[in-house]
DRENMILO-909548 format. One record per residue (C-alpha): x negated, y negated, z. Coordinates in steps of 0.5 Angstrom, whole numbers, plus 500, padded with zeros to 3 digits. Layout:
<nodes>
XYZ;...
</nodes>
This chain:
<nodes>
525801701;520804697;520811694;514816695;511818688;512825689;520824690;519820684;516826681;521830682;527825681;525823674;521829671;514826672;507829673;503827679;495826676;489826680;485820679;478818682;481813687;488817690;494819685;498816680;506819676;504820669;509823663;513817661;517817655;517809655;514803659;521801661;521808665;513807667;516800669;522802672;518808677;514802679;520797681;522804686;515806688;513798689;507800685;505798679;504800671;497802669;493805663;490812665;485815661;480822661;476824657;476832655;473836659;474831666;479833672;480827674;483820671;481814670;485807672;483803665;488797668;495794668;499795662;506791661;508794655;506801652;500802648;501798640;499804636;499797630;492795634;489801635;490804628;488797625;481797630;479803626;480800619;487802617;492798614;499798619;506797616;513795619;520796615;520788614;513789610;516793605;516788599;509785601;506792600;510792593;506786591;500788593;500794589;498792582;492788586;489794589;489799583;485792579;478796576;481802576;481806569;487807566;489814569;486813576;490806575;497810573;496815580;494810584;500805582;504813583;502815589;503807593;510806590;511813594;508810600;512804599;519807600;516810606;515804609;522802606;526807610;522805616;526806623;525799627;520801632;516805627;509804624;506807616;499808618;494808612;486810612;481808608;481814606;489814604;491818609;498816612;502818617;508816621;508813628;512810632;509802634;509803642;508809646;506813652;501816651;497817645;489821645;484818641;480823638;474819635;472819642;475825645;480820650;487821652;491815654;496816659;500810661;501812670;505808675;500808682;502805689;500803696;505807700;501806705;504798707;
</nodes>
């Protein structure tokens, strides 16, 4: 028997988005819980997307896994690193910091072998992002829900369903 969406709402702690095209369940913390809301809805998982200052949200397609941020990130010219990547960052320091002067060279190899404990200490299923401007930051690998801000987009993975049937 299929749950409605918005029983589904209200049992998991979900949001009901308007789309263009009907309603979706949005505000999952995992695709498992996304995929879990499809199975009991007989729906399926879907990437939702809007831009600033839309009301309505958009059906981009299927999902059947959240969204890869290494991807992303990597896309935008960024370097993404796992746990397990921690010596290859190590060796690749020395590289990097080649046509340096000497004191650029000493804070550059400084300021990659702090970053390289960062990606040491890494918890499985996070990610170490670094920009071509060095900017770094944690995220983790998969997610629910991410914005992009270069082009002012909100990405939500939904759940939509034809309960008409």
């Amino acid at each position: 028997m299929k749950t409605s969406i918005n029983t589904l709402a209200n049992e998991m702690n979900l949001q009901v988005l308007n789309l263009r095209t009907g309603i979706a369940l949005a505000g999952f913390t995992s695709y498992e819980q996304a995929a879990e809301a499809a199975k009991q809805s007989g729906g399926y998982v879907v990437s939702l997307s809007r831009r600033a200052g839309a009301d309505l949200w958009t059906v981009e397609g299927s999902m059947d896994a959240g969204y890869d941020m290494a991807d992303f990130w990597t896309n935008r010219g960024a370097l993404c690193y796992e746990s397990g990547d921690y010596q290859l960052f190590k060796d690749n320091i020395e590289g990097a910091a080649d046509g340096l002067d000497e004191d650029d060279r000493e804070a550059f190899i400084r300021e990659m072998n702090a970053a390289a404990e960062i990606v040491h200490t890494l918890d499985e299923g996070q990610l170490f992002v670094m920009g071509d401007d060095r900017e770094a930051f944690t995220t983790p690998r998969y997610t629910a829900d991410f914005c992009d801000d270069d082009n002012s987009i909100m990405y939500r993975l939904g759940v939509v369903a034809d309960l008409d049937k």
